[in-house]
Backbone bond lengths (Angstrom), bond angles and torsions (degrees), N, CA, C in turn:
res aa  C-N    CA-C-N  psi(-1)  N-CA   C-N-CA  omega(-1)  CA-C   N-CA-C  phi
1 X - - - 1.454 - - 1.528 109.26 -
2 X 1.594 115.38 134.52 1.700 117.51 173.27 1.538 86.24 -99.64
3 X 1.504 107.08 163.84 1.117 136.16 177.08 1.925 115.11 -124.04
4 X 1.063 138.65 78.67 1.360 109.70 -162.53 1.426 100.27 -127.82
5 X 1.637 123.11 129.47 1.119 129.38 137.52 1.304 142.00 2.84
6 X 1.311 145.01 99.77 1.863 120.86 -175.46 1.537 77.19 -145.44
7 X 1.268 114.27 114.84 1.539 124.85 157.61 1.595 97.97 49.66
8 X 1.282 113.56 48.79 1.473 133.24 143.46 1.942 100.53 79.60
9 X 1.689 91.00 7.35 1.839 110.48 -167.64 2.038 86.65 -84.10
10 X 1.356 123.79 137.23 1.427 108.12 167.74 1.410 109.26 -95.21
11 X 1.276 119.31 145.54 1.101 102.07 168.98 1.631 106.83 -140.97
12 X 1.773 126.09 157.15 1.043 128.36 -152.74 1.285 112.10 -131.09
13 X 1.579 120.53 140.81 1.154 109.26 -169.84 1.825 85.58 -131.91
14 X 0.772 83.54 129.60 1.796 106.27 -177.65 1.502 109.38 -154.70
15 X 1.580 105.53 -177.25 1.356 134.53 -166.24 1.717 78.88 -115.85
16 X 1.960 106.88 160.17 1.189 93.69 176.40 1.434 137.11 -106.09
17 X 1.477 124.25 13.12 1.123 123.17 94.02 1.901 151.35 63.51
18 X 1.628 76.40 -75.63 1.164 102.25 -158.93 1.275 104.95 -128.60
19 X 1.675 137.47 11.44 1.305 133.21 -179.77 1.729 96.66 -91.10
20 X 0.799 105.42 164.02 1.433 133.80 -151.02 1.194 130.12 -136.30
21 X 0.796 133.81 133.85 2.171 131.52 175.47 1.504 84.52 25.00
22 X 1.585 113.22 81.75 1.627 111.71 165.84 1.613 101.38 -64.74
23 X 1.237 132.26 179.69 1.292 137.78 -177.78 1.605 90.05 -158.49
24 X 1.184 115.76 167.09 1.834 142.82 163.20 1.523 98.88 -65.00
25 X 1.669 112.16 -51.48 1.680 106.66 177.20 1.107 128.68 -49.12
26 X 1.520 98.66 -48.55 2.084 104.69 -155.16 1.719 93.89 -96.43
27 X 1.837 94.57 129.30 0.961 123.01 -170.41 1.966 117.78 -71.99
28 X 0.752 125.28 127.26 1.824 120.81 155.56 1.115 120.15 -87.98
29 X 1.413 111.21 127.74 1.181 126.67 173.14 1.732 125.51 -122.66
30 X 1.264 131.68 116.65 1.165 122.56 -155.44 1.464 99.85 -99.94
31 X 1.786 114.67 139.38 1.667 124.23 -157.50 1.802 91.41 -78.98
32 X 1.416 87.08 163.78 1.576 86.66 178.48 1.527 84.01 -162.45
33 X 1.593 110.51 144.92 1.605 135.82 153.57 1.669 101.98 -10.26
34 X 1.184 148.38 -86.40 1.214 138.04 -105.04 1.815 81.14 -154.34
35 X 1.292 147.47 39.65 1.133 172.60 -19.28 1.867 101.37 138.81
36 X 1.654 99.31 82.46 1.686 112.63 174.62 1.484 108.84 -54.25
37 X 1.584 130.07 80.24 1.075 120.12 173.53 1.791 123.00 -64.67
38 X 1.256 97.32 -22.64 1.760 100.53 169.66 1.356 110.56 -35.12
39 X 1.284 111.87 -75.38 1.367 114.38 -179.61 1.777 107.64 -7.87
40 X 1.342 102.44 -79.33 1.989 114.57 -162.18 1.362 83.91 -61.89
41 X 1.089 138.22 -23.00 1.820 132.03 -163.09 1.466 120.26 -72.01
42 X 1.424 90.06 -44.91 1.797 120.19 -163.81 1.832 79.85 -74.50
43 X 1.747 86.87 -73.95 1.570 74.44 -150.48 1.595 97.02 -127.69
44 X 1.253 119.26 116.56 1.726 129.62 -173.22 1.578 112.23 -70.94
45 X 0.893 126.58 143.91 1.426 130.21 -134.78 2.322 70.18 -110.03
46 X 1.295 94.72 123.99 1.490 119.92 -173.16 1.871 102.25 -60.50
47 X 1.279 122.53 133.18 1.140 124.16 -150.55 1.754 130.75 53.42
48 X 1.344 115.93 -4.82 1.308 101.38 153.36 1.677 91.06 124.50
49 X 1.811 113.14 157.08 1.345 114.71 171.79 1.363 130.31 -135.07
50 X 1.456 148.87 114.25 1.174 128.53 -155.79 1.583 104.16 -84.89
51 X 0.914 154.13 130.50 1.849 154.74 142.95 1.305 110.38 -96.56
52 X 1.415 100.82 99.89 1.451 112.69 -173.99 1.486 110.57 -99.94
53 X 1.580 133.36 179.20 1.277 144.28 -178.35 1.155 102.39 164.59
54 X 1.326 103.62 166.30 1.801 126.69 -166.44 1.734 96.44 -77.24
55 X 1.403 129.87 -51.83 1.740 130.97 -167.76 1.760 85.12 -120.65
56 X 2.302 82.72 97.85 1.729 84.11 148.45 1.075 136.89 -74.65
57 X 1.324 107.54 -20.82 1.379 116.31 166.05 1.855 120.77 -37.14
58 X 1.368 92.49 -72.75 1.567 98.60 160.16 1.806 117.29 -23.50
59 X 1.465 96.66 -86.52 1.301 106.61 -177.88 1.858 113.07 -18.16
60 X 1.676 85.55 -62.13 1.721 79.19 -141.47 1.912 88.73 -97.46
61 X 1.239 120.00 48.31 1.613 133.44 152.05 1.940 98.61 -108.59
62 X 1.267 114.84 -51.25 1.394 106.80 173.96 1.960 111.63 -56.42
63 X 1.220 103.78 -26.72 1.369 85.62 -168.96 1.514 112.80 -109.13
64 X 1.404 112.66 -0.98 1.623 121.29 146.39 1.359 115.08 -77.12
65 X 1.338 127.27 0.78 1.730 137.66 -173.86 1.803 87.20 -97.38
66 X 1.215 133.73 2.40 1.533 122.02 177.05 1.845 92.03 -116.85
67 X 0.641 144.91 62.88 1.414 137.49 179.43 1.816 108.87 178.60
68 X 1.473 114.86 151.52 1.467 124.76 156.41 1.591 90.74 -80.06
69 X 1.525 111.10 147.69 1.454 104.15 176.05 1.988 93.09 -124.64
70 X 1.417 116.02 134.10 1.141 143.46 135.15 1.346 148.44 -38.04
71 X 1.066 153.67 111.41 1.235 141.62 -170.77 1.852 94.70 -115.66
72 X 1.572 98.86 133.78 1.738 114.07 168.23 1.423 102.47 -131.85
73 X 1.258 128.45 176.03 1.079 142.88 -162.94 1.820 107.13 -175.73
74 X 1.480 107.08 146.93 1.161 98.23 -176.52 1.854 117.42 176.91
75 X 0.901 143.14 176.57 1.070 145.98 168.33 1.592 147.97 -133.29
76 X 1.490 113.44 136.36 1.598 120.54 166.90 1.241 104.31 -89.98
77 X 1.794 111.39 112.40 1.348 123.03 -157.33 1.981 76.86 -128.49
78 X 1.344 84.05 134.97 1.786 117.10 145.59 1.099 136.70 -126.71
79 X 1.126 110.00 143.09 1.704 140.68 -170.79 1.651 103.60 -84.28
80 X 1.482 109.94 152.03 1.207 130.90 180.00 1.786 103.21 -35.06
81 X 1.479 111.88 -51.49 1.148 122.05 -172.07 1.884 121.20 -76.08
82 X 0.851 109.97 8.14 1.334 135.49 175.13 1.878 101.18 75.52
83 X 1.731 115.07 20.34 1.718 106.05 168.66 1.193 111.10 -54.78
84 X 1.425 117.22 -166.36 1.367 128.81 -160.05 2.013 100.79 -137.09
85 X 0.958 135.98 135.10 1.670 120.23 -174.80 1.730 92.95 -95.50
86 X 1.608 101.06 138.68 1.828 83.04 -164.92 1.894 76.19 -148.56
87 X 1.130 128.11 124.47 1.426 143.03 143.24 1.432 133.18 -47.87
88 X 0.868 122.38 126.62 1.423 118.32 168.53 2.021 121.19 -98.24
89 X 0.930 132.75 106.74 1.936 127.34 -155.99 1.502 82.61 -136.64
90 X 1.246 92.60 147.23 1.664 108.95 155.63 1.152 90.70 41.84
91 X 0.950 135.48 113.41 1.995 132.16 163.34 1.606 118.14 6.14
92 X 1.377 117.10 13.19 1.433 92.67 -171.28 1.921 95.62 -131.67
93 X 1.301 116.95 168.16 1.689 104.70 -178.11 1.834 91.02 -94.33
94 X 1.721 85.85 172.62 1.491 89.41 -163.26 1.620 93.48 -145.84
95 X 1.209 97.28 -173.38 1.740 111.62 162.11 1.211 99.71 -121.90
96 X 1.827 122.11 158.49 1.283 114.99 -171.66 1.615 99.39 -93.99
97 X 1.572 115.97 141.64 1.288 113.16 -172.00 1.933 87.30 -153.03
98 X 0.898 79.15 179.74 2.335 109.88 179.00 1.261 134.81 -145.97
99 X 0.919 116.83 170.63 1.771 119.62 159.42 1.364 115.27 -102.37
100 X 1.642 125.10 109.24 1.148 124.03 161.15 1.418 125.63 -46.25
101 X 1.383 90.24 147.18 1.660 106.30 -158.92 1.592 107.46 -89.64
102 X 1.041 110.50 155.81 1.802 112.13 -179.65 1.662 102.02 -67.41
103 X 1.672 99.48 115.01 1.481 107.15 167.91 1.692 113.52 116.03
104 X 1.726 98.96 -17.88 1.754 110.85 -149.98 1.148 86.55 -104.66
105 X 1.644 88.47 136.52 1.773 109.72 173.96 1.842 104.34 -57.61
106 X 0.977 103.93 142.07 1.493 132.07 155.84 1.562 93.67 -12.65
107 X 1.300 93.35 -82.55 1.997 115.85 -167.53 1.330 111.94 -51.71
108 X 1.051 120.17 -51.67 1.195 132.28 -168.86 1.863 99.12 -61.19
109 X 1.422 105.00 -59.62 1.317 101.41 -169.29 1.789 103.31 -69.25
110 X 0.804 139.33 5.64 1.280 141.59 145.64 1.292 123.89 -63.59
111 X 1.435 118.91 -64.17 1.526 119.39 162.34 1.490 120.81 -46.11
112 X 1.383 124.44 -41.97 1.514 122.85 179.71 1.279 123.99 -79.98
113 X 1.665 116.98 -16.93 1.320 121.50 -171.67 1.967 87.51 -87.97
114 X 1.272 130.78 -59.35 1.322 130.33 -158.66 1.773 95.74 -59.06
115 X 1.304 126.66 -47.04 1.513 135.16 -175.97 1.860 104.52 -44.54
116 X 1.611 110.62 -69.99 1.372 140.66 147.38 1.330 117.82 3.59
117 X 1.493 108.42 -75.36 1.241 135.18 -176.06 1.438 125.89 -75.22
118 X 1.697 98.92 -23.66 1.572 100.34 -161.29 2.082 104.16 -129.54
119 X 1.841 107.89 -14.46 0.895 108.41 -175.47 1.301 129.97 76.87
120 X 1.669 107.04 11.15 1.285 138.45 -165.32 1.542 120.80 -85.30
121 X 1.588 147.35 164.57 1.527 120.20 173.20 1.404 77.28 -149.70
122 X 1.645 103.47 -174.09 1.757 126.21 167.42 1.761 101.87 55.61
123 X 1.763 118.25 51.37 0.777 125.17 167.76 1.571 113.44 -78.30
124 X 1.146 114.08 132.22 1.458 114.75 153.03 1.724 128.51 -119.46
125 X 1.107 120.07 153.39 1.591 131.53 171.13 1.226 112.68 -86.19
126 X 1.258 138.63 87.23 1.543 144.06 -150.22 2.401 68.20 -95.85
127 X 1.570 133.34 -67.85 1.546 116.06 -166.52 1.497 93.88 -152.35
128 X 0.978 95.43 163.63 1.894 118.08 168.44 1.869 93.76 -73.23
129 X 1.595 101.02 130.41 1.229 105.49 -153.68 1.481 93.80 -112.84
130 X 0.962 158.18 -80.41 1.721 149.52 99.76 1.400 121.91 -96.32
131 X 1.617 113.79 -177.91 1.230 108.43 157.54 1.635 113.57 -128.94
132 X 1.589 93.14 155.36 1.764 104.03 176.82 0.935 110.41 -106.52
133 X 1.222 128.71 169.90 1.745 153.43 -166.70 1.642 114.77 -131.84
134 X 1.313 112.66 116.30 1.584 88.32 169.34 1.571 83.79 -164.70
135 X 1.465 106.10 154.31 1.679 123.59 167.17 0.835 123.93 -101.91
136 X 2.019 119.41 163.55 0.755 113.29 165.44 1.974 97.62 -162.49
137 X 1.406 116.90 162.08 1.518 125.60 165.21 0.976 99.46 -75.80
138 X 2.070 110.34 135.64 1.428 104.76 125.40 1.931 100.15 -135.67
139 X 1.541 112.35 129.24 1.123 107.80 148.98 1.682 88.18 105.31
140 X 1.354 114.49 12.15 1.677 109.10 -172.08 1.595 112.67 78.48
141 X 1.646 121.25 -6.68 1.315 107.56 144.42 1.598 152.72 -91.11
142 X 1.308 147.66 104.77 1.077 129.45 -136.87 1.508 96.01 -94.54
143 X 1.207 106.52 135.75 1.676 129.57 166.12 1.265 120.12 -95.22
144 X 1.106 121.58 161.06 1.573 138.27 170.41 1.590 108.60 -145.98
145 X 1.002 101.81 101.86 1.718 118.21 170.22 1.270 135.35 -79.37
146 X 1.043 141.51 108.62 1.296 153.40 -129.90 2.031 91.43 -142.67
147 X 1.463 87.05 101.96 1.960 114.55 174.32 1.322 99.82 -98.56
148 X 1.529 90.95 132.56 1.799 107.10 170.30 1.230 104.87 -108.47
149 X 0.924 125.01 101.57 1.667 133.32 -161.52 2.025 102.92 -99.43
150 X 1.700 117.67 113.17 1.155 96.77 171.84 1.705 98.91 -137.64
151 X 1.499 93.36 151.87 1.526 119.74 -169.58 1.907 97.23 -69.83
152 X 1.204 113.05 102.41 1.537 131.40 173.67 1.608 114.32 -90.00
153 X 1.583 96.11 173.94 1.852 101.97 -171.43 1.278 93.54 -140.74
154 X 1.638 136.00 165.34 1.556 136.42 153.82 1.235 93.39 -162.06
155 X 1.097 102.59 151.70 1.485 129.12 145.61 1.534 114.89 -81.57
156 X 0.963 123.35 -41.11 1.501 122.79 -172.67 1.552 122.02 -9.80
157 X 0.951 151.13 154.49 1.556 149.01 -176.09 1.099 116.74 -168.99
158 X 1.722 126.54 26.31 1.246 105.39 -172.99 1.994 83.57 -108.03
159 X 1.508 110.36 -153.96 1.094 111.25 167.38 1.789 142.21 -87.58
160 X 1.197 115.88 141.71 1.385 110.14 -154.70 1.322 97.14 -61.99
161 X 1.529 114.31 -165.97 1.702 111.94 169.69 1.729 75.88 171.27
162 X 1.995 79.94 105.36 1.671 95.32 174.64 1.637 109.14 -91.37
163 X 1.372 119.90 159.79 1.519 131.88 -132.00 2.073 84.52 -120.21
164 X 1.662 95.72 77.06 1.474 102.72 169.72 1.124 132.29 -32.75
165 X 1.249 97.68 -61.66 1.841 121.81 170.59 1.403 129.44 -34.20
166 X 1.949 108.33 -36.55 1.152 102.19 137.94 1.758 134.15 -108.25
167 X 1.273 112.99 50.49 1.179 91.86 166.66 1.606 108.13 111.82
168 X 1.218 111.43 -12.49 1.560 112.42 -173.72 1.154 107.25 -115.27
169 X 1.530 109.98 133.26 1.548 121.96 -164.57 1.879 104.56 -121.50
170 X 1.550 111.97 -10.88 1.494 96.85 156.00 1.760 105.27 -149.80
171 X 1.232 144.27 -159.60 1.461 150.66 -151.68 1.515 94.22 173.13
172 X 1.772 131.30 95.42 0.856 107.54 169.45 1.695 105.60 -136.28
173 X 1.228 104.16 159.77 1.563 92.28 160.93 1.751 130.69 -113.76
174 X 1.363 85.66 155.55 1.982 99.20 -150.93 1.387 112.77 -106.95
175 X 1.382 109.79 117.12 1.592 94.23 177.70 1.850 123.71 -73.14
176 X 1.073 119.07 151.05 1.151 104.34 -171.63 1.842 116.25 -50.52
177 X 1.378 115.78 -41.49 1.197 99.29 157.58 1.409 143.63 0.13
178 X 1.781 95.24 -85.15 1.158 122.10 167.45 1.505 152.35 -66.90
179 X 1.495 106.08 9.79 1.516 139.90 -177.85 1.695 115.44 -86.43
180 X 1.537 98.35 15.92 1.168 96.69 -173.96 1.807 90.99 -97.77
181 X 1.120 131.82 -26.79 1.767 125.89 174.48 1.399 84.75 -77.59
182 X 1.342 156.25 -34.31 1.357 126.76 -165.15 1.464 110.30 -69.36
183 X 1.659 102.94 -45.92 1.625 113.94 -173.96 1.508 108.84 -59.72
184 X 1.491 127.79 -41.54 1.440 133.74 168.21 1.687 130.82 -58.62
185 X 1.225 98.94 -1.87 1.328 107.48 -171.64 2.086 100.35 -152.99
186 X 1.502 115.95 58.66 1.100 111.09 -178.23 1.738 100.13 -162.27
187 X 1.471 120.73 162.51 1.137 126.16 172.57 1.844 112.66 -62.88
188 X 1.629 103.73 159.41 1.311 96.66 174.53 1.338 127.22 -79.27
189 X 1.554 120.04 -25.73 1.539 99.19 163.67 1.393 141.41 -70.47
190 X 1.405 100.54 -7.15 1.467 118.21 152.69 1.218 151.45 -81.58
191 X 1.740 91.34 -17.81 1.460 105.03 149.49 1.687 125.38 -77.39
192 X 1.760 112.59 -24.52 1.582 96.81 163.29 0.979 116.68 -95.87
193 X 1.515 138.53 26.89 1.487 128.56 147.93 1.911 103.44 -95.08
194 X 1.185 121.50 -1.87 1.450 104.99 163.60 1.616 102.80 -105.10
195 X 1.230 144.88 -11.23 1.285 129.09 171.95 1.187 118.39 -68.97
């Protein structure tokens, strides 16, 4: 099963199978050969849509065939104290993540984007944590971004120093407690890598 983002709408591409906490909202849609993805593109069917078929494979190559695709990478990093490293960009909180670079391992561009971003060192990759999917326009081209999200460790303790330049106006760390303003004020695939 893919899971991907479109204007914060989820939508699912599975076998059927595999649908889940059906709801009255989230729509079914059955895959077909020659398959108007505009439709879910333009406008995402509000609470979310399943488009199911027998070869997801199929499916979700036709529906990466509507997009430039991206590679990011990035991390849910904890501190000695069991905080959480949580960004603040564009008005909304974040996890620190990037765009892998032409040539750069996966991992690597994970470690340099969270360092980058957060002013952070003595990263480690404790596992490959998952990855999310979600789109977006810029410029009349549509993207689909594909995050390599991995579960990190530090010791680090000095002070953060979030990376303005792009976009980040604080770098802090959160006790679990306190992740309830991050979760209220953040995108949804970032809210199911903190739940």
């Amino acid at each position: 099963m893919y899971k991907v983002f479109i204007r914060e709408e989820p939508v699912f591409i599975c076998n059927s199978d595999q649908i889940k906490g059906e709801s009255a909202e989230v729509k079914i849609i059955h895959f077909e050969i020659n398959f108007d993805w505009s439709v879910i593109i333009d406008h995402p069917p509000s609470g979310g849509v399943y488009v199911i078929g027998e070869n997801i494979d199929l499916i979700w190559s036709s529906f990466k065939g509507c997009f430039q695709e991206i590679a990011a990478a990035g991390g849910v990093v904890e501190n000695t104290k069991k905080e959480i490293l949580c960004i603040f960009r564009n008005g909304k909180w974040d996890l620190p993540k990037g765009k892998v670079e032409d040539q750069e391992e996966i991992e690597a561009a994970a470690i340099r984007e969270v360092e980058e971003e957060c002013g952070i060192e003595r990263l480690k990759i404790v596992k490959h944590f998952q990855n999310t999917y979600h789109t977006y326009e810029i410029n009349g081209v549509q993207i689909l971004k594909t995050t390599y999200w991995y579960s990190m460790k530090t010791s680090f303790n000095s002070p953060l120093v979030p990376q303005l330049e792009e976009g980040i106006t604080k770098a802090e760390w959160v006790k679990n407690d306190d992740l309830k303003k991050v979760k209220a004020n953040t995108y949804k695939s970032i809210l199911e890598l903190l739940t």
